[in-house]
MITILO-658490 format. One record per residue (C-alpha): residue number from 1; residue in three letters; x, y, z. Coordinates in Angstrom, 1 decimal. Layout:
REM residues N
+-----+------+--------+--------+--------+
: pos : code :     px :     py :     pz :
+-----+------+--------+--------+--------+
: NUM :  Ala :      X :      Y :      Z :
...
+-----+------+--------+--------+--------+
REM end
This chain:
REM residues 216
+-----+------+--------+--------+--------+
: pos : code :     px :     py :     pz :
+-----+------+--------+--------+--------+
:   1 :  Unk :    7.1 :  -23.6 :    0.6 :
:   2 :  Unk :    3.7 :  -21.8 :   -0.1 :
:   3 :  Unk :    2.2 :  -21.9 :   -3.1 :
:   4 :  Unk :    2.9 :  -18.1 :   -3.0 :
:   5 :  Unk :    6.1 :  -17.9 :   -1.9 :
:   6 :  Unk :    6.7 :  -20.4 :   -5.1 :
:   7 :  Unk :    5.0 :  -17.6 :   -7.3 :
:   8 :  Unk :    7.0 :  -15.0 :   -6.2 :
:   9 :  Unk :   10.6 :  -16.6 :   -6.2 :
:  10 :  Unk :    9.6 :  -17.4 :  -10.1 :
:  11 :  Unk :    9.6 :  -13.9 :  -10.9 :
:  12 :  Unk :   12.0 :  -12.6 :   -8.5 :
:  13 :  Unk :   13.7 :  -10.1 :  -10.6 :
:  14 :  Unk :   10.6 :   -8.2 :  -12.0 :
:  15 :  Unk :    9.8 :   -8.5 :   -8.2 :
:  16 :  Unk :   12.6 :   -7.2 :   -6.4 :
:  17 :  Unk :   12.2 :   -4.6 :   -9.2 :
:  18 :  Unk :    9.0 :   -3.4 :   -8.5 :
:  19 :  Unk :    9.0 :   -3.8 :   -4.8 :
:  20 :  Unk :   12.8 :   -1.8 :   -4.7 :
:  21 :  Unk :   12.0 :    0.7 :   -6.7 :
:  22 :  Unk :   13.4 :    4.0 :   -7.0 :
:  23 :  Unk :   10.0 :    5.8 :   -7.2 :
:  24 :  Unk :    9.3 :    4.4 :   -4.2 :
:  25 :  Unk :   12.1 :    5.6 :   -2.3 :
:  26 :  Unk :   11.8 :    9.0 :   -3.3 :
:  27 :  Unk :    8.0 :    8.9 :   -2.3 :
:  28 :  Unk :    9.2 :    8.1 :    1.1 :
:  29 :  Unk :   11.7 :   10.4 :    1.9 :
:  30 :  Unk :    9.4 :   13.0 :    0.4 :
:  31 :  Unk :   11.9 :   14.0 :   -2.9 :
:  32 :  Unk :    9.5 :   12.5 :   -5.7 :
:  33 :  Unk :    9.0 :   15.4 :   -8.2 :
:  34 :  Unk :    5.5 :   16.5 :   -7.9 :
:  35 :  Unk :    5.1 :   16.0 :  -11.3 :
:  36 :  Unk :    5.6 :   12.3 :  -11.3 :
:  37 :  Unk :    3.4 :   12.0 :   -8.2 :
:  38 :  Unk :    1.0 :   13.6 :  -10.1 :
:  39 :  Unk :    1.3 :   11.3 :  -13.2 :
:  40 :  Unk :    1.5 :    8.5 :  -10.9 :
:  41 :  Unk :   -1.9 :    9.5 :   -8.9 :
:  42 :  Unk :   -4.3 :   10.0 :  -12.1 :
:  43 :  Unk :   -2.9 :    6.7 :  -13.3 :
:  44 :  Unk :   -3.4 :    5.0 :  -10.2 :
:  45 :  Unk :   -6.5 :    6.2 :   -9.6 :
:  46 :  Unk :   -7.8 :    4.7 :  -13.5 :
:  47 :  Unk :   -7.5 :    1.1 :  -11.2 :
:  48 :  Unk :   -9.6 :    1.8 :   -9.0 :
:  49 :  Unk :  -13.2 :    1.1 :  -11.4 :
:  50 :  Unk :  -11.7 :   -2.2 :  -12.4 :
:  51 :  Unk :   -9.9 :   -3.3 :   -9.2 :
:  52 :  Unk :  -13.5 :   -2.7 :   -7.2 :
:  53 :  Unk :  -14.9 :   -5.0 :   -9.9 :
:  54 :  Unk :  -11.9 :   -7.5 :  -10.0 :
:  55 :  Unk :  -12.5 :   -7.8 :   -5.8 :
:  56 :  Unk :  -16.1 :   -7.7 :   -6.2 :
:  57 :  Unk :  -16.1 :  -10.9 :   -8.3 :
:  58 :  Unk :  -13.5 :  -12.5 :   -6.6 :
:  59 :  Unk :  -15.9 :  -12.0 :   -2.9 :
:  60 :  Unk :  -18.8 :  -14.0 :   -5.1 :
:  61 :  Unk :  -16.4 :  -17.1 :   -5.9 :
:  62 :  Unk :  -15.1 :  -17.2 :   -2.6 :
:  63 :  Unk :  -16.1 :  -20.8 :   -1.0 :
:  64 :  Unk :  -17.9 :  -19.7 :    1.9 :
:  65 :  Unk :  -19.1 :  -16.6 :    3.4 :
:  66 :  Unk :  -16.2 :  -16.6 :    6.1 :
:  67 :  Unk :  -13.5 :  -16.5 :    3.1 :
:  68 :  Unk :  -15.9 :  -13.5 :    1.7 :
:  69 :  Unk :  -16.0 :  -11.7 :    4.4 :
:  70 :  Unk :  -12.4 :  -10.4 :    5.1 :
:  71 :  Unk :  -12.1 :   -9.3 :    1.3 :
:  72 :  Unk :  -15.4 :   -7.1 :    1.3 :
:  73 :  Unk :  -14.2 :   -5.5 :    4.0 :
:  74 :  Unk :  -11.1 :   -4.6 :    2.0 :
:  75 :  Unk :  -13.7 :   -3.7 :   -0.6 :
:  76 :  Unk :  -15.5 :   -0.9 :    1.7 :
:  77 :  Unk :  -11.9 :    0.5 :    2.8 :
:  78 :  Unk :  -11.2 :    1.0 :   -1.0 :
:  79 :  Unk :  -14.1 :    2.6 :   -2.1 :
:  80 :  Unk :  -13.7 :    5.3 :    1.0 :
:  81 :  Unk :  -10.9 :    5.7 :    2.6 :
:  82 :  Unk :   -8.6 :    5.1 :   -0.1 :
:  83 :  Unk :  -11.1 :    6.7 :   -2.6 :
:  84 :  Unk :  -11.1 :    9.9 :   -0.4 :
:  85 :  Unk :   -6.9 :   10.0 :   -0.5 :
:  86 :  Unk :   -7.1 :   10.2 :   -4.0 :
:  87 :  Unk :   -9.6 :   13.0 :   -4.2 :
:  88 :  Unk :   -7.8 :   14.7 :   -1.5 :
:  89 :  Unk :   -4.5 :   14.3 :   -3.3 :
:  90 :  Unk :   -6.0 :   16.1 :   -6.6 :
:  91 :  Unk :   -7.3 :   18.9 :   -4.9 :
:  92 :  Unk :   -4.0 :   19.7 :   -2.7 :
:  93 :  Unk :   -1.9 :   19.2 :   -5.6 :
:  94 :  Unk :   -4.4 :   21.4 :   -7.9 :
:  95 :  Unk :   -4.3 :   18.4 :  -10.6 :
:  96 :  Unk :   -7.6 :   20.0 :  -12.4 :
:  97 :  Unk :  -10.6 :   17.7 :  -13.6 :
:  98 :  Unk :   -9.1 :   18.0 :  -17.5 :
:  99 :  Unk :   -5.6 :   16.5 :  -16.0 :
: 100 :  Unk :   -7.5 :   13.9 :  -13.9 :
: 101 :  Unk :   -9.1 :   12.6 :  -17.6 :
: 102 :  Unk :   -5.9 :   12.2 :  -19.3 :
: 103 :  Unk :   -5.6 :    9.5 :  -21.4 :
: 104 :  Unk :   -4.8 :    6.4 :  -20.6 :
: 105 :  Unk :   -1.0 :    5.4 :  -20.4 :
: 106 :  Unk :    0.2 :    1.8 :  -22.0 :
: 107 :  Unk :    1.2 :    0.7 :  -18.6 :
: 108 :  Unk :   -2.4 :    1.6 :  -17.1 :
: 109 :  Unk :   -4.2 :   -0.2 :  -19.8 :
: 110 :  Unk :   -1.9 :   -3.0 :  -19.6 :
: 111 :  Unk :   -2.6 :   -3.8 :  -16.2 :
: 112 :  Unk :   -6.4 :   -2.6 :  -16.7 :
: 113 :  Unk :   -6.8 :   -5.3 :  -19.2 :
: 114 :  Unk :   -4.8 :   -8.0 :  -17.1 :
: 115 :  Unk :   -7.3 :   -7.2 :  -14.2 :
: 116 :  Unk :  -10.4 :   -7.6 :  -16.7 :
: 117 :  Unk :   -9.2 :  -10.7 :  -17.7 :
: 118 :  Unk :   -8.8 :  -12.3 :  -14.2 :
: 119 :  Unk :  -12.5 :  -10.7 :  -13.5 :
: 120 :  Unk :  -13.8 :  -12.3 :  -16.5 :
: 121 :  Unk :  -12.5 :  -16.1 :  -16.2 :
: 122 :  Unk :  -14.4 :  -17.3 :  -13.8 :
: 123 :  Unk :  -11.3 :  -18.8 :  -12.1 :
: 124 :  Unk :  -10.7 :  -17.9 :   -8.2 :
: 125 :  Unk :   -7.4 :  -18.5 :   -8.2 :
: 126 :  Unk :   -6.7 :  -16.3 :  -11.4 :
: 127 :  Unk :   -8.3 :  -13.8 :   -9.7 :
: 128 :  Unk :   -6.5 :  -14.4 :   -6.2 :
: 129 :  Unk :   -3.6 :  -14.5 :   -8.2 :
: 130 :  Unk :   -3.6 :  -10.6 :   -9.7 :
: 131 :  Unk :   -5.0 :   -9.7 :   -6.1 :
: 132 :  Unk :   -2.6 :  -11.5 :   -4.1 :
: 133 :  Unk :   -0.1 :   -9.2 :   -6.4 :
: 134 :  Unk :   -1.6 :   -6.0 :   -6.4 :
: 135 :  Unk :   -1.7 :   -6.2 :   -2.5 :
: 136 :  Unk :    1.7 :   -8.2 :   -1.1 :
: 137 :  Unk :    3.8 :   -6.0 :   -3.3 :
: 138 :  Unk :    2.7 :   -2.8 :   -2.2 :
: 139 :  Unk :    3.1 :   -4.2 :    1.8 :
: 140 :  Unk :    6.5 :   -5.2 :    0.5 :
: 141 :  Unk :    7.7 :   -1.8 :   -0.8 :
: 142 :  Unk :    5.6 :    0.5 :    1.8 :
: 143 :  Unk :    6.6 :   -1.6 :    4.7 :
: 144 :  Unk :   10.2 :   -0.3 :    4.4 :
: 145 :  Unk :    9.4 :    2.9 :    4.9 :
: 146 :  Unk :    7.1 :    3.1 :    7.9 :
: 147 :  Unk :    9.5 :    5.6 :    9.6 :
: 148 :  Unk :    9.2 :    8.5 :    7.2 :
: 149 :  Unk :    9.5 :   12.5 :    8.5 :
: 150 :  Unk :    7.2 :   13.8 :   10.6 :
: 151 :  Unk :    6.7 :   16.7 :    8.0 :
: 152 :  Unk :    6.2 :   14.6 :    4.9 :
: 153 :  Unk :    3.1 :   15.5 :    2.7 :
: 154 :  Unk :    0.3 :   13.8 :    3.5 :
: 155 :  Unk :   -0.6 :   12.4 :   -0.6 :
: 156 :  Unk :    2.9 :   11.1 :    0.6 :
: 157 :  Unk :    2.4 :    9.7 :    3.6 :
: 158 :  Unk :   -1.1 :    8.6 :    3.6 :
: 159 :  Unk :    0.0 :    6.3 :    0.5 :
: 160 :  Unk :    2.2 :    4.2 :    2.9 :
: 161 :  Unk :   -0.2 :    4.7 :    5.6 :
: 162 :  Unk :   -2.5 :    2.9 :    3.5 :
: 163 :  Unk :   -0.2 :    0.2 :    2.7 :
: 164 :  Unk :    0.9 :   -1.1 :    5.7 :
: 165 :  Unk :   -0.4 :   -1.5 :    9.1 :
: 166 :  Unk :   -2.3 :   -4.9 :   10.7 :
: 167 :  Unk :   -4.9 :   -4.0 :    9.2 :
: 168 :  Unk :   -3.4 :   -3.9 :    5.7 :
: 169 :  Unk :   -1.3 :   -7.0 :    6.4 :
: 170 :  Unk :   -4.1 :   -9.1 :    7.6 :
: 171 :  Unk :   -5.6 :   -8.6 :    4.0 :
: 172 :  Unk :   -2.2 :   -9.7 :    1.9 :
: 173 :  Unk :   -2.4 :  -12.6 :    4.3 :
: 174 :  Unk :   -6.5 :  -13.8 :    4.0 :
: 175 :  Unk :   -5.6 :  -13.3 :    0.4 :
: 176 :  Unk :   -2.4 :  -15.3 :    0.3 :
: 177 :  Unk :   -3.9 :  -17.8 :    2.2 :
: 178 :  Unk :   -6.7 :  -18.1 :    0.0 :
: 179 :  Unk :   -4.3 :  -18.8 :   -3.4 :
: 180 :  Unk :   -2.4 :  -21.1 :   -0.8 :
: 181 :  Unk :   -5.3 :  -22.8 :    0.4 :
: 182 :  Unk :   -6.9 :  -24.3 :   -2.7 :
: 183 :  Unk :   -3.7 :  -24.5 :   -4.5 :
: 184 :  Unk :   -3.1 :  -28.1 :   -4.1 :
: 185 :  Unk :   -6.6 :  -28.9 :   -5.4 :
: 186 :  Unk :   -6.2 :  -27.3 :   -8.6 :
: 187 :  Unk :   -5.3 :  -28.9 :  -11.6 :
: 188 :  Unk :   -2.4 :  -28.0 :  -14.0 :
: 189 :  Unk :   -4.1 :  -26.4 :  -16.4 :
: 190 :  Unk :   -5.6 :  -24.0 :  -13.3 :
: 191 :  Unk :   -2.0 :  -24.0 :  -11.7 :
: 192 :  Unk :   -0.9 :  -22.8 :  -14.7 :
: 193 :  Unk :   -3.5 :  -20.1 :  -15.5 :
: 194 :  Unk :   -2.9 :  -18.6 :  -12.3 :
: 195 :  Unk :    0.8 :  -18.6 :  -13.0 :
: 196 :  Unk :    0.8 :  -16.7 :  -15.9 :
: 197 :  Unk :   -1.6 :  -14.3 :  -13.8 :
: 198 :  Unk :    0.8 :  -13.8 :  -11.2 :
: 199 :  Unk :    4.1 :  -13.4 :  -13.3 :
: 200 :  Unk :    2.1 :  -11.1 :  -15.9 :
: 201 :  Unk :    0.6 :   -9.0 :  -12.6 :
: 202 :  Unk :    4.4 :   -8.8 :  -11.3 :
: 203 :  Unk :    5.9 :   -7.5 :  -14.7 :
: 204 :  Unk :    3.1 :   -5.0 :  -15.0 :
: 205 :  Unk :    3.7 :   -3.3 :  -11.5 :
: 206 :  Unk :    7.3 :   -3.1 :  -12.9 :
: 207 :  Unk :    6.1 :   -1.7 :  -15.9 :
: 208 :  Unk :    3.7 :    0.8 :  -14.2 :
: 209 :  Unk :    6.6 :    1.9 :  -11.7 :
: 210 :  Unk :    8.8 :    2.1 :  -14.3 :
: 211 :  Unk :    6.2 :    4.9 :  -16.4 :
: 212 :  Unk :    5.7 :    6.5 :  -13.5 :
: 213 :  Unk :    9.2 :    7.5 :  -12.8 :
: 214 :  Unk :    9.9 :    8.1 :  -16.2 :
: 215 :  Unk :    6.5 :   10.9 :  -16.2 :
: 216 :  Unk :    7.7 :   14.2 :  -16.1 :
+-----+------+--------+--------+--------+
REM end
């Protein structure tokens, strides 16, 4: 079994949960209140500084320029196409500059925090680890649902379009195959730090799903 297969079955149920989950299914089939889409954008979008800075560092401790490589293209497709969506989304759905500020929502900072904290260790794999988690379990819930309405909105839409696709899938898998890669030369104290990353980045997409389809 790969090292992240392992992760995952150890937190199956806060996976299943977050990859399953309701707010995703009523993305897809276009019947999401617009007001929890809009919660759920101007939270999402709070990643974004910290998840460019989370990739950023993970792309200097890669081994070798060729493992680099893959992920900072990732990095480019973030900061435009996927910025653009979200500034797209706020204009369409008239969320004004004063919503887009809000504060910041537990579950955000949560996760915010989690991601500094991978940044700041200086470990790859505790880095891979919240990547690898950020990225598989959105391919796992937006992959379901390639097949949506010709006619659904496009800040719906485009947010599946963005999960899935070759493109998208050969970035879960450089970055799985990265954790799986140098897994076996870690040592248990690193196996276990990037453990803890992985379960703690699994219960906070839960967590963040879970506030999202509780906005109103």
């Amino acid at each position: 079994m790969r090292a992240t297969e392992h992760l995952q079955h150890s937190v199956q149920q806060d996976w299943d949960a977050a990859t399953d989950h309701q707010f995703c299914k009523e993305l897809a089939d276009g019947t999401l209140p617009l007001a929890k889409m809009r919660w759920y954008l101007v939270q999402d979008y709070k990643f974004v500084d910290q998840f460019v800075r989370l990739l950023a560092t993970s792309i200097a401790h890669a081994p070798t320029l060729a493992d680099g490589v893959p992920s900072a293209q990732f990095l480019g497709l973030v900061t435009s196409t996927e910025n653009t969506y979200f500034l797209r989304s706020f204009k369409a759905l008239e969320i004004s500059q004063q919503a887009q500020n809000a504060d910041t929502a537990p579950a955000t900072a949560d996760f915010q925090a989690l991601m500094s904290e991978a940044q700041t260790s200086g470990c790859y794999a505790q880095m891979l680890a919240v990547l690898v988690v950020a990225e598989w379990s959105y391919l796992t819930w937006a992959d379901r649902y390639t097949n949506y309405a010709p006619d659904l909105p496009f800040w719906y839409s485009e947010w599946i379009d963005l999960h899935t696709g070759a493109g998208f899938e050969g970035v879960v898998n450089h970055l799985r195959g990265q954790l799986d890669g140098i897994w076996d030369d870690l040592d248990a104290t690193q196996k276990s730090g990037a453990t803890t990353m992985f379960q703690r980045a699994v219960a906070c997409e839960r967590a963040f799903f879970d506030a999202a389809y509780g906005a109103s």
